[in-house]
N, C-alpha and C positions, 0 to 999 in steps of 0.2 A: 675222782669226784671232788677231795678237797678242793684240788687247782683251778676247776672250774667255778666253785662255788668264791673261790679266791677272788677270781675275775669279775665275780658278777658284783664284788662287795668291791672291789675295786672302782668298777664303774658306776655304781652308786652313789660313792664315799670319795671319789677323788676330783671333786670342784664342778663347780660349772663351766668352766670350760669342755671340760671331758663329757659332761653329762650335752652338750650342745654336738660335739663330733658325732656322739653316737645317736642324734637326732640325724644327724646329717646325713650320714651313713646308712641309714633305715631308710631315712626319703630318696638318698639316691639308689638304694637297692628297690624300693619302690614302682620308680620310675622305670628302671633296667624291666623289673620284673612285667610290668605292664605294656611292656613294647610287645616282653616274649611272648606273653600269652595272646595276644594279636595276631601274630607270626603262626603262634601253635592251633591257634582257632581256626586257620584260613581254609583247610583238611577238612575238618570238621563240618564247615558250613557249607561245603561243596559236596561231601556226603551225604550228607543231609538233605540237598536239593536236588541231588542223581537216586536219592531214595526214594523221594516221592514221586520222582518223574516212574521210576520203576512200577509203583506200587499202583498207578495210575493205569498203565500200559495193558488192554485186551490181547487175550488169547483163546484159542480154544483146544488146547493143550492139558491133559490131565495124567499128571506123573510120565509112564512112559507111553501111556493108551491113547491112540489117537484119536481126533475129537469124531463123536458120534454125535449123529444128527443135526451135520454142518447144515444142510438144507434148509434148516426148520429152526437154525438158533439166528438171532438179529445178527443185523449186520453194523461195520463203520466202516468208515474212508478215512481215513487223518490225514489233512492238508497244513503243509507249513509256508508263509507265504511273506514277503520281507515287508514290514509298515514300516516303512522307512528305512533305517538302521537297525530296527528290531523285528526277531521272528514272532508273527501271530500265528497260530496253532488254531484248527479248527477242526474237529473231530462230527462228522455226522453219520448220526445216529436214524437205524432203523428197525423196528420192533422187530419180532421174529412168533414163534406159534407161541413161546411160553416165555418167563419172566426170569430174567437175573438179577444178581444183586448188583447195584450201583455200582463205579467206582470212589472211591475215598475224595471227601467234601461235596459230594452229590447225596440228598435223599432218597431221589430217585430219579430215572432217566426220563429224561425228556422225549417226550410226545412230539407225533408228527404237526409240525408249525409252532414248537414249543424252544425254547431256546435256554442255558442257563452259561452265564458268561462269566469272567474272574472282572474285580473290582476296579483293576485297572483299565481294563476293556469296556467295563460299563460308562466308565470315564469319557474314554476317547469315544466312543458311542455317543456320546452327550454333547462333545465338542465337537466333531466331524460329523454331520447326519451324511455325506455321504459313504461314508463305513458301514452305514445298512443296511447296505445289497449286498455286503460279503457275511453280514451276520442274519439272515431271513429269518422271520417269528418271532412270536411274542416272547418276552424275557418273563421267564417264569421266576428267577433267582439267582443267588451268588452263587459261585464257589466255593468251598469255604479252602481257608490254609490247608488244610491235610490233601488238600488234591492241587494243589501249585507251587513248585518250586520255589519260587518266590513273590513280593506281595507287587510288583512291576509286572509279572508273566501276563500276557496277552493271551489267552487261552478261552474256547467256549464251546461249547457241547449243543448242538444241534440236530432236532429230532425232523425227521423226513419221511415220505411213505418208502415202502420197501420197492418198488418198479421206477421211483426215480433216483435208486444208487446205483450207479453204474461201479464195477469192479471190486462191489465191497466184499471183507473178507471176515466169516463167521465169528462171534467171539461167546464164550463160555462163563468167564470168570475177567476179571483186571487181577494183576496183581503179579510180576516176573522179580525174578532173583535179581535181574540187573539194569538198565537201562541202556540202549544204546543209542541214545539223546544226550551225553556225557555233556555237563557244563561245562567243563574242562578237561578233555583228552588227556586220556594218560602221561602222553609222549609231551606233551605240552605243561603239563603238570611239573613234570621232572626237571622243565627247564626254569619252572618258580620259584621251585624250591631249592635250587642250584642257586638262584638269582638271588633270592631271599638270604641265604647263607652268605653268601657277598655283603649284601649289602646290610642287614639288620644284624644274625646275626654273629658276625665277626667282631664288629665294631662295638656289639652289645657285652661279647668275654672282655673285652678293654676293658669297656664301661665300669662294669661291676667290677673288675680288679683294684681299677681307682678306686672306686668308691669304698673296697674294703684294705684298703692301706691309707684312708685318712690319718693326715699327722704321721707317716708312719715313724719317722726320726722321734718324735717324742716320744711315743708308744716305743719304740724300740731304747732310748734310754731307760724307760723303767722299767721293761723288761728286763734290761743288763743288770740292774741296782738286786731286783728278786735273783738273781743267778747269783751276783755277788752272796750275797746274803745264805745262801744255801739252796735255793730250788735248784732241783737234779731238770736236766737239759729238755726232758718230755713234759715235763710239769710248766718251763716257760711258753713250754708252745700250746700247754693247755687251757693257760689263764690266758695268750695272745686268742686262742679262739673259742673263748669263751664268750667275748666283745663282741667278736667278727661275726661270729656265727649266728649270738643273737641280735644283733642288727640287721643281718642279712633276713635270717627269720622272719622277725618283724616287718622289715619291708617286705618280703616277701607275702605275706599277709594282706599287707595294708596294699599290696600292688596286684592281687588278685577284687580286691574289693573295689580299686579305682580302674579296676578293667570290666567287671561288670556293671559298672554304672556307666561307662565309656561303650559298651555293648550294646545298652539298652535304651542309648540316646541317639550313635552312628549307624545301629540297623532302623531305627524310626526316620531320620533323618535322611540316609542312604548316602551312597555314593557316585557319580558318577560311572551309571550303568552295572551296576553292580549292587543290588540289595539282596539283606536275607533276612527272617525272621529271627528276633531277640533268643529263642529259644535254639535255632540253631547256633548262635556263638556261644551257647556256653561251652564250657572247660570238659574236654570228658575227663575221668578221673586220670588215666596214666597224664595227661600234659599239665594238670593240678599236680600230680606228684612230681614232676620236671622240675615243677616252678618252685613247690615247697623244699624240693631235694637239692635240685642241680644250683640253683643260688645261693643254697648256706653251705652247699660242698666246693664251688668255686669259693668262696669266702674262705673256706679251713687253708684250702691251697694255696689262696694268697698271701693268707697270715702266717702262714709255716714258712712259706718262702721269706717271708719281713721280719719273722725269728729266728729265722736260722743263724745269723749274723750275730744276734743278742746271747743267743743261748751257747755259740761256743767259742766267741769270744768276747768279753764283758768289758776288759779293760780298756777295748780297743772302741767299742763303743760308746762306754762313760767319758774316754780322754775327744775323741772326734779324729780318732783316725783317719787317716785318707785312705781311700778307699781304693780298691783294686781297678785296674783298668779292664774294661769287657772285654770279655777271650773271645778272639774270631770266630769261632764257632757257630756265632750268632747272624753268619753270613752262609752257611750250611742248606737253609731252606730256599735262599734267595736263587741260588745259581741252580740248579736244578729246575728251579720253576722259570726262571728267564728263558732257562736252554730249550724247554718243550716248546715254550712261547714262539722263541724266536725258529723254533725248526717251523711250525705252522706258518708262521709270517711266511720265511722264505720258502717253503712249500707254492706258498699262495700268489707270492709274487711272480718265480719262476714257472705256472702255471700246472705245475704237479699239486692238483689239489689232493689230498686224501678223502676218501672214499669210504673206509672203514668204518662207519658210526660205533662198530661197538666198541672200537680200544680210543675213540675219539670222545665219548664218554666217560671215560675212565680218567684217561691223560686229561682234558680240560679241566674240569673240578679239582682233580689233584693239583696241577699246575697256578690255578686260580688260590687254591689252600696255601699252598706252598709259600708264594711270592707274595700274599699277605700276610704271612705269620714272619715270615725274611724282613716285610717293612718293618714289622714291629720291634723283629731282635736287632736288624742294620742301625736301625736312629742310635743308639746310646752311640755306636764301633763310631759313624760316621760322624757324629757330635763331637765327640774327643777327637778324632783329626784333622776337624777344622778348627775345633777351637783352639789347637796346638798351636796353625796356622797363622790365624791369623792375631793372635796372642803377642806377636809378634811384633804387631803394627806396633805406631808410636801415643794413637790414640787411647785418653788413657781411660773411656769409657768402654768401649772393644775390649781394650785390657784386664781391665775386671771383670765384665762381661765372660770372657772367653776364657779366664783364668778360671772362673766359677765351673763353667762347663766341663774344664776340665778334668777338674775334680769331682765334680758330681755327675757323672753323664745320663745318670739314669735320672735325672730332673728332665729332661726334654724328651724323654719315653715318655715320662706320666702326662706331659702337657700337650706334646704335639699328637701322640700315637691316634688317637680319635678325629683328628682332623684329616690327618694324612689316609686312613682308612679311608674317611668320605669319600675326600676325593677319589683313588683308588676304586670305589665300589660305586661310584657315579658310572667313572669310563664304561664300565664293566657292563652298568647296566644299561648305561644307551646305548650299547652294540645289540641286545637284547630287542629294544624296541626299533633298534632299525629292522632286523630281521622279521620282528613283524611288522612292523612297513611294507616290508616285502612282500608278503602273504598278503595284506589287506588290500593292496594299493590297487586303484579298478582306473587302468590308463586309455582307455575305450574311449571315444566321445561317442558312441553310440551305444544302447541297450537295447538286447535282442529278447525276446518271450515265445516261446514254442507251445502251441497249442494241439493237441491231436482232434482231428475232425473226424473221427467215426463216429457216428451217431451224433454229429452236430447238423445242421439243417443250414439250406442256405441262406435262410433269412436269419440264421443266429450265427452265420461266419459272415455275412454284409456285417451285421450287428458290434462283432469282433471289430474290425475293419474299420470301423467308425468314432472306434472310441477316444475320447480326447485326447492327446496327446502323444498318439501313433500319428510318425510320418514317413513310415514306408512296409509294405507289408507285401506279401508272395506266399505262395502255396508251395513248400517243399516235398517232392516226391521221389521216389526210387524206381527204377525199371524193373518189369517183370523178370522172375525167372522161376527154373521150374525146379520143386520141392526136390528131385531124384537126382539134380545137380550138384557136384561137390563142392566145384570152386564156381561156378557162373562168372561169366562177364557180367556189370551191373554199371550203370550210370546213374547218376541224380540231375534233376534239373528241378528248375526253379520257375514256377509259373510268373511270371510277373510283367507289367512295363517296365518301359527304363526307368521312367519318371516315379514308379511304386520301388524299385529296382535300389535307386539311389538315398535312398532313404534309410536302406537297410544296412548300407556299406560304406566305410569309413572313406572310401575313394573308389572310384570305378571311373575307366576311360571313356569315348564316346562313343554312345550305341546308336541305333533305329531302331524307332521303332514297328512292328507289324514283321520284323525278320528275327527268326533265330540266331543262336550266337555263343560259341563258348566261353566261357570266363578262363583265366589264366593268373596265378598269383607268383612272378616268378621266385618266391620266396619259398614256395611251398612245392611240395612234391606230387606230379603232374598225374592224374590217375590215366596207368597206362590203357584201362578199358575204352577210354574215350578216343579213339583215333577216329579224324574227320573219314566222315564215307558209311562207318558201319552205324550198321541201323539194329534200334532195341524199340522191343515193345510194350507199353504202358496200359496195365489196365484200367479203365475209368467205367463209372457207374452213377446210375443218378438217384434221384430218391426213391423211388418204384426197386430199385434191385438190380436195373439193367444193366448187363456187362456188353461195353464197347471194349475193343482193342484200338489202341492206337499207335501208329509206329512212326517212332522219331529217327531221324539221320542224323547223326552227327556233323555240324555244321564243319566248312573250314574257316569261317569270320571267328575270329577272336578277340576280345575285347579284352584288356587289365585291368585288376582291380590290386587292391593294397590293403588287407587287414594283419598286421602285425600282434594283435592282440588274441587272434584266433575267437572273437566274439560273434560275428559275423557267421549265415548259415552257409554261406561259400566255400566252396571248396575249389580248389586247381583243376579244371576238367569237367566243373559243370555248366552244365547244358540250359541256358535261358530260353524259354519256351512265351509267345504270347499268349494273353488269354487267347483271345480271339481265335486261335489253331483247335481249342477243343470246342464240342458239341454244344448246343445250348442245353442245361441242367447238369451236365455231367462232368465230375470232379474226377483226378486219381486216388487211386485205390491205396489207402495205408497212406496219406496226405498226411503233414506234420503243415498247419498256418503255423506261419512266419512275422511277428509284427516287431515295430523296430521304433524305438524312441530316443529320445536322447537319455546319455548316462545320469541326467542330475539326480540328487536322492527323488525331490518335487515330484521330477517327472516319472521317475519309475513309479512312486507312491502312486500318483495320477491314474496312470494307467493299470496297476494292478487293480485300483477301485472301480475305473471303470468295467475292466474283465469282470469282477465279481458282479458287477451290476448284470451284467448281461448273461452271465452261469454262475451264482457263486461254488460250485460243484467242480466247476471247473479246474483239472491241475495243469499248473503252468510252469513249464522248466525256463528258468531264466540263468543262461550261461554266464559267468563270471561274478554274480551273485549268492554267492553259499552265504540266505545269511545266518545260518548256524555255526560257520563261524567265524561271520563278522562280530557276532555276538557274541562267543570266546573269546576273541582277541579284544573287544573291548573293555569284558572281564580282567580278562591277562593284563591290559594295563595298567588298569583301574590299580588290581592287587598291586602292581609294579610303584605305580606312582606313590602309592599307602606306604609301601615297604621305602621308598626313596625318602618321604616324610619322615618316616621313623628314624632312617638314619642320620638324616638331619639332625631329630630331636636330641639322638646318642652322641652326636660327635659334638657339638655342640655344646652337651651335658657334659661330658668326659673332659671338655674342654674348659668349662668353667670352673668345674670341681677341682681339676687339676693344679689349675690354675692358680685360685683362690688356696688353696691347698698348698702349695709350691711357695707362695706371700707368705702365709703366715709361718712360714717356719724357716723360711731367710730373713724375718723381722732383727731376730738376735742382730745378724751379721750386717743387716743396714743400719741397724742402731750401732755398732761398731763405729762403719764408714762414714756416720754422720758425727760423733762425736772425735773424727779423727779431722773432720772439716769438708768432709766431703759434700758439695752442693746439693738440694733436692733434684737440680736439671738434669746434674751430673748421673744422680739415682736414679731416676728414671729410663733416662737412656739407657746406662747398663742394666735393668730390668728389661725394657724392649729389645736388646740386643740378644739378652738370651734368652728371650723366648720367640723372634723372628728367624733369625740365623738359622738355627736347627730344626726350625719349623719351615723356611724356604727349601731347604736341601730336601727334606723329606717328601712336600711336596711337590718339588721338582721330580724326585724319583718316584710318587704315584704316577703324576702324573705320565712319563715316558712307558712304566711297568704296565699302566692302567691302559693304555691305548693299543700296547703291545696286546696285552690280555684281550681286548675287545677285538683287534683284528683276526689273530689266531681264534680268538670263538665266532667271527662270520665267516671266516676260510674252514674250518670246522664244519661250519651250517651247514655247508653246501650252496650258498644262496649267491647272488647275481654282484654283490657290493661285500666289499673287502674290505676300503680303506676309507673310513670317516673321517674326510677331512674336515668338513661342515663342522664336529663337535669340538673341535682344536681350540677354537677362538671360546669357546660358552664352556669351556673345561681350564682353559689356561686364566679365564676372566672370574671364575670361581675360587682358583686357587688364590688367584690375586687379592680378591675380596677376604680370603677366609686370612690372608697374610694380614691384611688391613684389618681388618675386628680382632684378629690377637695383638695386634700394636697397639690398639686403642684401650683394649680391654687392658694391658697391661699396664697402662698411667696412671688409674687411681688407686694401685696396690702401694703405691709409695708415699709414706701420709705424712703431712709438715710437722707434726709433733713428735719431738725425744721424747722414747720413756726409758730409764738408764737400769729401771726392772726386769725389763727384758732380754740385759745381759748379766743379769746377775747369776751367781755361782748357784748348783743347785744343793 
């Protein structure tokens, strides 16, 4: 207790100088802290919005007792349906014999022709009047927060009579354990938080470590002077983190508090497709205690390791010893994480992909751990062998330069290691975003909408048929067969013209029309039930009830068509039928319409508004469109790109501090060189020289580590793309740049005034 109390009078009592480091030291523990707690929040707020989607969610379910009096309890339908890039949610509602309770931000449910919508839908309602027809009835009210995810959710409750829901299914109570409307999938989750660890925060354990060894050379003479003196070797290292700890402290305080004022301006403000409620970002207590703990316990650590030196040998650090050169060892994590890397690579290349997701889980994060904690221990190993190197030269700013390096190796850890991370956790995580690329990427120029027509009328499937921005449309059907049959033969055909035909299909050969005809994809696999000649029969019915039979023969004309995208309601072996072959009024039986637009967001929007115009009831499956999780992945980047900011901030940070940090404590040694005649040109350059040099190499080895990592985790994915060449040039033009802002940043550390103070004896 003394040695601490020693420290803290230390720090009080020992100048302004020392009273400014440990200003510094608090701001940059500050800064650190308020990255993590962004990182730690992200859990949280995604909980928080799969809660209320949950809590939202009808059932009619009671413990383990099945619901009684489904007949007589109201009913809904919940339709989710893409506005553009985003899912709208529309739930309708119809009474039942007796009353339940709302769900959560409803007072109560909406009445038939009644409507209550979320605020941001009241919006677009205001700005689109044709969004109208997909929301029918008067707006009785808001939503409120407790029934929406979050404050963008397009969501509305819509009250109807009970004879015009078709399919709806009883509900009792809202309110389930879990939701399975996930903002962000599990499996998807694991890969941001993998991602997040990359790139926020690895770069963020640097961060803070700089930041709690400001000055450490000075701090560690006076440490040595108190050893001399008589303090036993635990007592040095308890007034060293006595400072450490409380600065870290402090910022760690003060960067909780500039994270909640940061919370409550970036959730108002939002982000690019991704907001939440101020109340969801806060801190739950355990990631509060991460921040108040895990900061001023990384701090002890680092200060122990910066005392250790002082406290058992004193002499060695009062006189300026030279220092030991770094034991290989520090190349331990590197080659084990290369060697997984490069087994995936070549795995990938020679087309043995693996398969195993579960030990491919395991092996990637490890390997990714590995080969960053390897940059960080390889920079000092690989600093002292070039600077041996090229020490050598006849230049005599190199010379100094690379003499210093020598000596000190562990100066170009403190200053590069944050840079070289970025980059590293950049590659890393644009392999990330290509793979969802992969997943999003909608290569179609055609968009297809399947409508089912039982209980649609022909005047409301003309209606379908007509809406703006369909330009090709067909009735898909199936052939009869009979219920006591195991495997039946079965065909599908396609009511349509050529000229409705082509509309629907990214390519088709040339047809006639008023003749049958098979389609053929030779890409696709040919259904054997189709062989020319055999005949199936087709039941068709009109609006009265009446069953016709009708019997098709399988053409032998065949026409090709070409959808590689699988978007298309074509199959290899179906049967195109004109209208004109059935009866007048009578449709097939168990008909799926077909309409076909183009892919642009516009026109899908287009067309879905028009559908709603003409049913808004109506559910409409639109193939190559999930946008639930167009809407995750746009999520997932969002976070991605946040997390990429942040590390920006940190390496950046780590970089200045270091930096600046690194200057002032080779001032002695320039004010040497300068009263020994040495130029300020001359100073400069060997300051740039040794902080480029071992900053290029490091970089150079993110970068080749970084690429390697990103390959091995898309041959990992599973997915279609391997090899990112595309990010080569926007990864090597980064590193370039970050070469150029440590050159630059390192010129005005070198200042045209001697002060001959600064090498005075102490």
């Amino acid at each position: 207790m003394k040695e601490l109390l020693l420290g803290l009078r230390l720090l009080l009592g020992s100048g302004r100088a020392n009273r400014v480091r440990f200003l510094l030291m608090a701001g940059g523990s500050a800064v650190g802290v308020c990255c993590l707690a962004m990182v730690l929040a992200i859990p949280g707020i995604l909980a928080a919005q799969d809660g209320r989607k949950a809590a939202r969610e009808g059932d009619c379910r009671g413990g383990r007792q099945f619901c009684v009096g489904a007949n007589r309890a109201p009913l809904e339908v919940s339709l989710t349906d893409p506005y553009g890039s985003r899912p709208m949610t529309r739930v309708f509602h119809a009474p039942g014999a007796y009353a339940i309770a709302p769900p959560p931000g409803l007072s109560e449910l909406p009445a038939p022709g009644e409507t209550f919508v979320s605020p941001r839908l009241h919006e677009e309602l205001r700005k689109e009047p044709g969004l109208a027809q997909l929301v029918p009835g008067r707006e009785r009210g808001l939503i409120g927060a407790q029934g929406l995810a979050h404050p963008d959710e397009l969501y509305a409750y819509i009250g109807v009579a009970r004879d015009q829901l078709k399919g709806g299914h009883p509900v009792k109570f809202y309110g389930m354990p879990y939701t399975n409307d996930e903002t962000v999938e599990p499996s998807t989750l694991d890969i941001v938080r993998f991602t997040l660890a990359g790139v926020v925060l690895l770069p963020l354990a640097v961060y803070l470590s700089v930041c709690a060894r400001l000055s450490a050379a000075a701090r560690a003479r006076r440490l040595a002077a108190l050893r001399l003196v008589g303090l036993s070797k635990k007592g040095v290292q308890r007034v060293n983190a006595a400072e450490t700890v409380a600065a870290a402290l402090l910022g760690a305080v003060f960067g909780l508090g500039v994270y909640a004022m940061a919370n409550q301006l970036i959730s108002r403000v939002g982000l690019p497709g991704f907001r939440w409620y101020p109340s969801d970002g806060s801190l739950s207590l355990s990631a509060t205690l991460i921040c108040l703990i895990g900061c001023p316990a990384l701090a002890w650590f680092a200060g122990a390791v910066g005392a250790r030196k002082a406290a058992a040998n004193p002499l060695a650090v009062r006189r300026g010893a030279v220092e030991k050169p770094p034991a290989k060892w520090g190349l331990l994590p590197l080659l084990p994480g290369l060697g997984i890397i490069t087994g995936y690579c070549v795995a990938g290349a020679t087309g043995h992909v693996p398969r195993d997701t579960s030990v491919s889980s395991i092996l990637m994060p490890l390997s990714v751990v590995l080969v960053g904690v390897g940059l960080v221990l390889s920079l000092p190993i690989l600093s002292r062998s070039l600077s041996r190197t090229v020490a050598r030269t006849s230049s005599l700013s190199l010379g100094l330069a690379m003499r210093r390096n020598e000596v000190e190796p562990g100066g170009a850890l403190r200053v590069a290691t944050g840079l070289v991370l970025l980059v590293y956790a950049a590659s890393l995580a644009q392999g990330v975003l290509i793979e969802l690329d992969q997943v999003s990427k909608h290569t179609s120029p055609v968009q297809s909408y399947g409508l089912s027509l039982d209980g649609v009328t022909q005047a409301r499937q003309r209606a379908f048929e007509a809406v703006e921005g369909v330009r090709g449309h067909g009735v898909y059907a199936s052939s009869w067969s009979s219920p006591e049959a195991e495997f039946p033969p079965v065909i599908y055909a396609m009511i349509a013209t050529c000229g409705q035909l082509r509309g629907t299909v990214p390519y088709i050969g040339r047809c006639t029309d008023g003749r049958p005809f098979r389609v053929v994809n030779p890409r696709e696999t040919y259904n054997e039930d189709s062989r020319p000649g055999a005949s199936f029969p087709f039941h068709l019915r009109n609006a009265s009830g009446e069953l016709r039979v009708m019997t098709v023969r399988v053409p032998k004309e065949e026409v090709i068509f070409h959808d590689e995208t699988g978007i298309s309601p074509l199959s290899s072996g179906d049967v195109v039928i004109p209208p004109s072959f059935l009866p007048d009024g009578f449709r097939a039986e168990g008909a799926t319409l077909m309409l076909a637009s183009s892919s642009a967001p516009d026109s899908v929007r287009s067309v879905l508004d028009g559908i709603g115009g003409v049913d808004p009831t109506a559910e409409v499956d639109t193939p190559g469109v999930v946008v639930t999780a167009l809407q995750q992945i746009t999520v997932v980047k969002t976070i991605l790109a946040m997390g990429m900011v942040l590390g920006l901030i940190i390496g950046v940070a780590a970089y200045l501090v270091a930096a600046t940090d690194r200057a002032v404590e080779r001032r002695p040694q320039v004010t040497a060189l300068s009263l020994l005649g040495a130029r300020p040109r001359t100073l400069r350059a060997v300051q740039v020289a040794q902080v480029v040099l071992p900053l290029a190499v490091g970089l150079g080895l993110a970068v080749v580590a970084g690429k390697a990592a990103e390959s091995s985790y898309l041959v990992s994915g599973g997915g279609e793309v391997f090899w990112d060449g595309g990010g080569v040039p926007l990864l090597l033009a980064c590193a370039l740049g970050v070469v150029v802002v440590a050159a630059f940043g390192s010129l005005p550390l070198i200042g045209r005034r001697i002060d001959p103070e600064l090498i005075r004896r102490d």
